[in-house]
LUMTI-699759 format. One record per residue: residue number from 0; x, y, z of N, C-alpha, C, O, CB in turn. Coordinates in Angstrom, 2 decimals, decimal comma, always signed. Each point is the difference from the previous one (the first is absolute). Glycine has a CB too. Example, Ala and Ser with C-alpha at 12.3 -4.5 7.8 and 13.67 -1.06 7.14 Angstrom:
<nodes>
(node 0 (+13,19 -5,69 +7,80) (-0,89 +1,19 +0,00) (+0,90 +1,20 +0,00) (+1,04 -0,02 +0,66) (-2,93 -1,15 +0,59));
(node 1 (+1,54 +2,22 -1,97) (+0,82 +1,19 +0,06) (-0,77 +1,09 +0,73) (+0,51 +1,11 +0,17) (+0,67 -1,74 -2,32));
</nodes>
This chain:
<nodes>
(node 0 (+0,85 -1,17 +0,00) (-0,85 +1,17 +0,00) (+0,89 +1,23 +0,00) (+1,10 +0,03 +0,55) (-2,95 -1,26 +0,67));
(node 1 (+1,26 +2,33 -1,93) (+1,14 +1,26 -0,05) (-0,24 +0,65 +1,13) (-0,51 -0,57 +0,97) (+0,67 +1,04 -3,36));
(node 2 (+0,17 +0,76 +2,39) (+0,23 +0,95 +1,36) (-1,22 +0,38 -0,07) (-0,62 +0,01 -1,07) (+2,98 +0,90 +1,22));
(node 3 (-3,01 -0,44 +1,30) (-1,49 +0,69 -0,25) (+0,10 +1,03 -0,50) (+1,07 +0,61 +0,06) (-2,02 -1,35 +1,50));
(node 4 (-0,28 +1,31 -2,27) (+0,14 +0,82 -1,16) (-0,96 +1,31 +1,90) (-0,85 -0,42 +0,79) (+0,60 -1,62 -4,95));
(node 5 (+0,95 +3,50 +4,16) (-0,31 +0,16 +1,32) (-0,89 +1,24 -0,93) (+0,47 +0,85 -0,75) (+1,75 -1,82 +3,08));
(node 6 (-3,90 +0,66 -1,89) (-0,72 +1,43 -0,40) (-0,23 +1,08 +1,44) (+0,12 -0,49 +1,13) (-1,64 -1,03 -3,32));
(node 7 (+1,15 +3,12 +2,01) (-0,34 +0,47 +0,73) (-0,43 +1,40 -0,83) (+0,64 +0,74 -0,76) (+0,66 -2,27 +2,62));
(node 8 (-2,63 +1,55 -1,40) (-0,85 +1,26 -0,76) (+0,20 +0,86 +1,51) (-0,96 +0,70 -0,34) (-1,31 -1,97 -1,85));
(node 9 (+2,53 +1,68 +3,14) (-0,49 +0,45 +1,19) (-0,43 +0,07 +0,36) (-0,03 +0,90 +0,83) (+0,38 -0,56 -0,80));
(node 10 (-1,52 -1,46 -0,25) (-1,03 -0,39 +1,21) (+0,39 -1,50 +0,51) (-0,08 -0,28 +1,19) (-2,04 +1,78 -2,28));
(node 11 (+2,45 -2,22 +0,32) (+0,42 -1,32 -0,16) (+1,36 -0,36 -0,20) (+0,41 +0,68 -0,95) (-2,39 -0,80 +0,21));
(node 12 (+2,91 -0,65 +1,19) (+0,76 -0,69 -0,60) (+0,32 -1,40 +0,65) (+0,12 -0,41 +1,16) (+0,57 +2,58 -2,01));
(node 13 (-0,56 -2,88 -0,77) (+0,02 -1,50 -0,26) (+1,26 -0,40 -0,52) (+0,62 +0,78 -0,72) (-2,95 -0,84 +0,28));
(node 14 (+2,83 -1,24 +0,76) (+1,40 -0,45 -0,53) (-1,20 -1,37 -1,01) (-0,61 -0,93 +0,53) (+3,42 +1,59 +2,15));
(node 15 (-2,81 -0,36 -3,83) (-0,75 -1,32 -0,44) (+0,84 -0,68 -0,72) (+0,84 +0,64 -0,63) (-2,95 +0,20 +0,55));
(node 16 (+2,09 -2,41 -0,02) (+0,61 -1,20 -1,12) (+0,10 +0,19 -0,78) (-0,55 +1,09 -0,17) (+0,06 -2,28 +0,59));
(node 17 (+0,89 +0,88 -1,26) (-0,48 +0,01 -1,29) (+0,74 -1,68 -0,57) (+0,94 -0,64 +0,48) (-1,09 +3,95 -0,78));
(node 18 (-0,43 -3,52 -0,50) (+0,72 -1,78 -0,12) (-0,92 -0,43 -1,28) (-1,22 -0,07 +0,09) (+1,76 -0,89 +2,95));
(node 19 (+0,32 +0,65 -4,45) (-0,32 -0,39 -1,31) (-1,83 +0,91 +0,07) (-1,12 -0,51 +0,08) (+3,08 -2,53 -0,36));
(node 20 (-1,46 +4,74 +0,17) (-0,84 +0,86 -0,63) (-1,39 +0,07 +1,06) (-0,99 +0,71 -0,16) (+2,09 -1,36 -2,51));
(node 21 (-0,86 -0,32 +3,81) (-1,58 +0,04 +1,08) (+0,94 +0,54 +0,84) (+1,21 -0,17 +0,21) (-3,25 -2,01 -0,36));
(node 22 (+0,50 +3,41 +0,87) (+0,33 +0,52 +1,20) (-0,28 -0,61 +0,76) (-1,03 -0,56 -0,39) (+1,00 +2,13 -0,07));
(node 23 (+0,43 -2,14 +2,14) (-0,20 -0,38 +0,75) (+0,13 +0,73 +1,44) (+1,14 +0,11 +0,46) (-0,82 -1,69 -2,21));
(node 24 (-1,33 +2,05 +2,44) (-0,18 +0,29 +1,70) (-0,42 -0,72 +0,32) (-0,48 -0,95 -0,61) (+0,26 +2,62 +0,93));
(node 25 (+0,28 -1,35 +1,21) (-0,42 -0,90 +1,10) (-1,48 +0,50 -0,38) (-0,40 +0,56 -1,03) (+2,58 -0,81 +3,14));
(node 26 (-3,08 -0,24 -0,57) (-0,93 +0,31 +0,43) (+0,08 +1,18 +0,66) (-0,95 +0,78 -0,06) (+0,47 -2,81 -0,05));
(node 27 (+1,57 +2,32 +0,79) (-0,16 +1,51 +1,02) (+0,39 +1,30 -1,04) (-0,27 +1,17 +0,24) (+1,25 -2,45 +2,40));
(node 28 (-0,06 +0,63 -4,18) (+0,05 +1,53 -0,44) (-1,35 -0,07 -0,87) (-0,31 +1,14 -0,34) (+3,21 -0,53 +0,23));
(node 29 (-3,91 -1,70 -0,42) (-0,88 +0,31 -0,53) (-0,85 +0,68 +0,98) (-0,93 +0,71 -0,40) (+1,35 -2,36 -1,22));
(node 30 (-0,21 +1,51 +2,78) (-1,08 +0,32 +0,97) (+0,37 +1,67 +0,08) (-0,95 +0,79 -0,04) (+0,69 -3,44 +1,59));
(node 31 (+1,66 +3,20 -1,43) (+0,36 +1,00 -0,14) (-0,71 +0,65 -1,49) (-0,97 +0,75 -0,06) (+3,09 -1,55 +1,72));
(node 32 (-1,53 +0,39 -2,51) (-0,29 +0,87 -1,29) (-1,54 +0,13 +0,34) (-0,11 +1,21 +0,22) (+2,05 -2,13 -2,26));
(node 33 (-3,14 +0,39 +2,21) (-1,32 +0,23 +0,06) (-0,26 +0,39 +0,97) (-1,12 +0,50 +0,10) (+0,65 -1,70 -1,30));
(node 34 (+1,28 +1,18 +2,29) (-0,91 +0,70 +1,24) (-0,94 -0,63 +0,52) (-1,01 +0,55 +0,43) (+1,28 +1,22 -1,23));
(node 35 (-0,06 -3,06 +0,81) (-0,73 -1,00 +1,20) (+1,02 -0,96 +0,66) (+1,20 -0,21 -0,20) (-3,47 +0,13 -1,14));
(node 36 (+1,14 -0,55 +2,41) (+0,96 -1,20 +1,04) (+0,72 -0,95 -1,25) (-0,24 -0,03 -1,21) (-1,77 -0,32 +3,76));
(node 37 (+2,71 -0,20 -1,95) (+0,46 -1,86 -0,39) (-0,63 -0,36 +0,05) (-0,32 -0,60 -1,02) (+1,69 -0,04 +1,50));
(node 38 (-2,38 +0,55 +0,77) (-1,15 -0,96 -0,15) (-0,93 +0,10 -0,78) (-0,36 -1,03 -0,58) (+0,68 +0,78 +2,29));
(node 39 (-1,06 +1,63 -2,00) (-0,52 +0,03 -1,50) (+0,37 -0,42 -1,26) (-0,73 -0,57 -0,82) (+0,25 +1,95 +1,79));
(node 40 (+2,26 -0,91 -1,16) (+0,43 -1,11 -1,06) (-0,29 -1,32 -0,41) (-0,41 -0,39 -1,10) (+1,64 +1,51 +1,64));
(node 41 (-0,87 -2,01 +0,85) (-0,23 -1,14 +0,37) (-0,91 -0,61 -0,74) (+0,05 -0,87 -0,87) (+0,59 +1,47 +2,76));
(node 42 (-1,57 +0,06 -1,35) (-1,56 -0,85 +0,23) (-0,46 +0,24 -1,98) (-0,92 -0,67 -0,47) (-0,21 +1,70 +4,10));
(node 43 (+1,73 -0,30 -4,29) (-0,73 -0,03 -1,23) (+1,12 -0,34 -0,67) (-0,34 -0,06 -1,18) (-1,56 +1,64 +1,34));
(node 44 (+2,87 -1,80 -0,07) (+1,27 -1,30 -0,66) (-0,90 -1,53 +0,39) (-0,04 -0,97 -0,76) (+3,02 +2,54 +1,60));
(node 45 (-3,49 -1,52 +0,20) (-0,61 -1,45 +0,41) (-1,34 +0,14 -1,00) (-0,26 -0,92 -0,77) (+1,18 +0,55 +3,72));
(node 46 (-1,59 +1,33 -2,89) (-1,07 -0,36 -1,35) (+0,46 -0,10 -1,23) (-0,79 -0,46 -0,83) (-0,71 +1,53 +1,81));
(node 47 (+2,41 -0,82 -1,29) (+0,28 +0,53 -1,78) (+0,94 -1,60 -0,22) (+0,34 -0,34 -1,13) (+0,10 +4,06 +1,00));
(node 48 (-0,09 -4,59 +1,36) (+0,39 -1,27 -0,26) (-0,88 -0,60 -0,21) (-0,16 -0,61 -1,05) (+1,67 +0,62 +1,99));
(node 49 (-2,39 +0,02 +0,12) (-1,25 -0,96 +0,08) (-0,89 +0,15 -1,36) (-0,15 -0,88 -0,86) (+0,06 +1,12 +3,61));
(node 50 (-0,46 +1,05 -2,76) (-0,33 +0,01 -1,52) (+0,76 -0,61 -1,39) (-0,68 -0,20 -1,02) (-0,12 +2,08 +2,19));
(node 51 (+1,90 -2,10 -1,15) (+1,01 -0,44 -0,58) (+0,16 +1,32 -1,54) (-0,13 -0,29 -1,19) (-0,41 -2,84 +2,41));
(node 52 (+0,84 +4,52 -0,66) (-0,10 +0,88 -1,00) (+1,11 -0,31 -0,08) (+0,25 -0,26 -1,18) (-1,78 +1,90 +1,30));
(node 53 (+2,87 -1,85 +0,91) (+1,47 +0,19 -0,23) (+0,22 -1,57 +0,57) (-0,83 -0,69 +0,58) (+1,47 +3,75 -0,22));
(node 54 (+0,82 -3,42 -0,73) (+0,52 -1,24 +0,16) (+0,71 +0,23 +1,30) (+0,71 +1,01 -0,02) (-0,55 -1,74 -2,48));
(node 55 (-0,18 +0,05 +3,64) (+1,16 +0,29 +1,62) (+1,45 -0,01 -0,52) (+0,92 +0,82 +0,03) (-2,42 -2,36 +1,95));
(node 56 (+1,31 -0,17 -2,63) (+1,52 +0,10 +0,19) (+0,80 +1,25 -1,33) (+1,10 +0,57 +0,02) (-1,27 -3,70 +1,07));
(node 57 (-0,44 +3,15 -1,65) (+0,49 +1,55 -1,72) (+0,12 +1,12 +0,87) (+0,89 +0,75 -0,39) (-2,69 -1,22 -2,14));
(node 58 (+1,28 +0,83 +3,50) (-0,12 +1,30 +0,55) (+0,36 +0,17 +1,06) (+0,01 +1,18 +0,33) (-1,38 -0,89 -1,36));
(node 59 (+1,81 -1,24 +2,02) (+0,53 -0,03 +1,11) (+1,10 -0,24 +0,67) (-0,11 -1,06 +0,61) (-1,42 +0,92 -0,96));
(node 60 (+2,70 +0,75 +0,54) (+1,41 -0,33 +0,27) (-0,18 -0,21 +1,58) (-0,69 +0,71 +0,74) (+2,04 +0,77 -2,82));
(node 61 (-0,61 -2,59 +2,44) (+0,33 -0,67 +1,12) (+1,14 +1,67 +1,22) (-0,17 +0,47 +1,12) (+0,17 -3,93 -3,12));
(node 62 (+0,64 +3,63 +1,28) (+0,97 +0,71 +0,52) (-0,62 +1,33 +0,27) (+0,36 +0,73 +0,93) (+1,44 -2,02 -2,06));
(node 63 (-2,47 +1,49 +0,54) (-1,03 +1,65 +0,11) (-0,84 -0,22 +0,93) (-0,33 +0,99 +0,67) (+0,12 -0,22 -2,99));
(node 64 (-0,37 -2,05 +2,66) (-1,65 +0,38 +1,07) (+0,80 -0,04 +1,70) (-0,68 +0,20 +1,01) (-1,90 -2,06 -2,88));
</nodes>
């Protein structure tokens, strides 16, 4: 994986992944960039599996959660 690519508008700043052209955050900087809990994250990563809109293992790095 390369170096995090580090954004900051001055309200925010994020160190994000980047790895073969996908961005990758955690849960706490998605939770940052939108301005809700983790646990709100959470809970609609757990629907959007269950629904099966997105694939777990395609979208989910072990080392990030």
């Amino acid at each position: 994986m390369n170096e995090p690519i580090k954004y900051n508008d001055g309200e925010i700043e994020l160190a994000v992944s980047v790895e073969s052209e996908t961005i990758w955050l955690t849960q706490k900087q998605i939770s940052e960039l939108f301005e809700v809990t983790k646990q709100n994250i959470s809970l609609h990563t757990i629907e959007i599996f269950k629904s099966k809109e997105l694939n777990k293992n395609s979208t989910v790095k072990k080392y990030l959660t």
